[in-house]
C-alpha positions in Angstrom: 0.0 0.0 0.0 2.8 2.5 1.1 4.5 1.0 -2.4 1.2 2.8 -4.2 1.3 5.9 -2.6 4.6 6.8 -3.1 3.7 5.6 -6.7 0.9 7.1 -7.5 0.5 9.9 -10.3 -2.2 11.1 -8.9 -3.3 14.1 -7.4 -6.9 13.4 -6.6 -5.4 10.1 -4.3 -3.2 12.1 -2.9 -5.6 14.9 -1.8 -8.0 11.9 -0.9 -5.5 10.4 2.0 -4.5 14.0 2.9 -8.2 14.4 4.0 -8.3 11.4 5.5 -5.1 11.7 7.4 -6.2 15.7 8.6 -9.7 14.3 9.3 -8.5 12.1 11.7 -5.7 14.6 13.6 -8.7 17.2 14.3 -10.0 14.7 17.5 -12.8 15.8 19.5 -14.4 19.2 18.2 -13.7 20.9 21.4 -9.9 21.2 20.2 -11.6 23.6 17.8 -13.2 25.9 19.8 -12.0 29.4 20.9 -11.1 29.8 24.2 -14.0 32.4 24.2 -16.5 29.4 23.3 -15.4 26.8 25.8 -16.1 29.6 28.4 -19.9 30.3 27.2 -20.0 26.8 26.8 -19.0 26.6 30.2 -20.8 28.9 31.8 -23.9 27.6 30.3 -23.2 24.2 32.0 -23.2 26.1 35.2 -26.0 28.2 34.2 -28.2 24.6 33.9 -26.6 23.3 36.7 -28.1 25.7 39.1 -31.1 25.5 38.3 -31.5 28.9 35.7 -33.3 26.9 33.1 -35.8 28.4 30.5 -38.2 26.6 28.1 -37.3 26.2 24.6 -40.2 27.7 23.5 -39.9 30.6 25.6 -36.7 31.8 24.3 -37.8 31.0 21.1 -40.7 33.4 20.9 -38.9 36.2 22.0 -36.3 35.7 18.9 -39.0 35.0 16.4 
């Protein structure tokens, strides 16, 4: 397999496995957040947590 890779002529596999390979470095999406998101994120959890909870449907009508 390495034997084809190093042989191959073409782009299209190459970018193919690259995707693959980056795909698989990214790991769980919270490596991708901000530092600024994991906090709201966060600070939601706490927010639920003790009790400050509001309806769906609530918040939602006021945004409609």
């Amino acid at each position: 397999m390495i034997r084809m890779l190093l042989n191959t002529k073409k782009p299209s596999v190459l970018a193919s496995i690259r995707k693959i390979f980056e795909k698989e470095h990214e790991g769980d999406f919270w490596n991708t957040l901000s530092e600024e998101e994991k906090d709201d994120i966060r600070q939601g959890v706490e927010e639920l947590n003790s009790g400050n909870k509001y309806p769906y449907n609530d918040i939602m009508s006021k945004h409609r």
